[in-house]
Structures are given as C-alpha cells and as structure tokens.
N, C-alpha and C positions, 0 to 999 in steps of 0.2 A: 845542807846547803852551805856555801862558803858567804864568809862577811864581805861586804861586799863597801866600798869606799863612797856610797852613792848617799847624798846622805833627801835629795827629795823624793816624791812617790813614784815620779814618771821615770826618775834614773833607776831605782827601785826596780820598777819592772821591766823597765830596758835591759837591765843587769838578767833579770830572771829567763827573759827572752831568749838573749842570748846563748845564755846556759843550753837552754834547751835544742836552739838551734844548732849549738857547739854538736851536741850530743848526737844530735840527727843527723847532721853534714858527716862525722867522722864514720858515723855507721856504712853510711853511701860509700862513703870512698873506700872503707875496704872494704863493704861487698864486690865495689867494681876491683880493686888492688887483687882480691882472692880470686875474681873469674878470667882476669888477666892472667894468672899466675897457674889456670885450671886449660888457658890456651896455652900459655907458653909450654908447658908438660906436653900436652897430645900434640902439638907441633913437634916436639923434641922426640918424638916416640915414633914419628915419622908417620901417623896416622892422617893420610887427608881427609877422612868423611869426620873423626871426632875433632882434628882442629878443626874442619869447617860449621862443624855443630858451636862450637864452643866461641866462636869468633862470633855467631851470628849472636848467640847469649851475650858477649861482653858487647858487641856493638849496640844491642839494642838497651841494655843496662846503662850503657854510657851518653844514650840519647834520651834515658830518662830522666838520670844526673842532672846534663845539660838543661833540661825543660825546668826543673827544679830549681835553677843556678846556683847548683851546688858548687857545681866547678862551671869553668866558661866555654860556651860551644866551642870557641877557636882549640880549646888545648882535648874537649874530648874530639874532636873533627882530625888533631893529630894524633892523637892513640889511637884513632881507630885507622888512620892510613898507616900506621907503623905495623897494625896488626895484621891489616889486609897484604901487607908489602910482604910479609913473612909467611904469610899464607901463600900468595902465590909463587911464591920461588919454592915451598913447599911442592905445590901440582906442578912448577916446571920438572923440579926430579924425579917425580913422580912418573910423568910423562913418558 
C-alpha cells in the first residue's frame, strides 16, 4: 500500500477508500473501453448480426457503469449514440 500524506484516521481511510475505488472504477472502464473496441471490430468486419450483438453488450455495460457513477450518464448516453450511429449506417449498407 502507498504512504499516504494523511496524517488523521478519517484521512487515513479516505485515502484507503479511495484506493480502492481507484482500482474498481479503472477495471469498469476498461472492461467497457475492451467491449467498445469488441464492436468497433465486428462493425469493421461488416458483420450486422455480431455488431448488433456486441452493441447491445457495450450498451447495456455502459448503463451499468452509469448506475455505478463510474463515469456520468450524459458521456455514457453519448457512446452509446456514437455506437448506435455506426451501427445503423452499418444495416443502411447492408440494406
């Protein structure tokens, strides 16, 4: 564990808190950063049933994020319209 510059009990375990919540937050975000990055592939592969699978994974990952407030609804409310935007111009080609 790092020293930490806290020198009473309540900074103490604020400081340890934090740590931990550090640790938790950054795991969320890249599991959502990896299943971003698991649509952006089956999009690019020109697949519409596996981007559509894999969009519906990163949206509903990113609506647990937000319930968590890991990140803020308003910025996952926009990755998930970036996602969606790119999906459907996907099934227009498709079309």
């Amino acid at each position: 564990m790092e020293t930490t510059v806290a020198h009473s009990l309540s900074a103490k375990k604020r400081a340890r808190q934090n740590a931990r919540r550090n640790t938790i937050n950054r795991a969320r975000k890249s599991r959502v950063k990896t299943q971003i990055k698991h649509f952006e592939s089956a999009a690019g592969s020109g697949d519409v049933e596996a981007a559509g699978q894999q969009y519906r994974l990163a949206a509903q990952l990113l609506d647990k994020t937000a319930a968590g407030s890991t990140m803020h609804k308003k910025t996952t409310a926009r990755k998930k319209s970036r996602l969606a935007k790119k999906l459907n111009i996907l099934k227009e080609k498709k079309a």
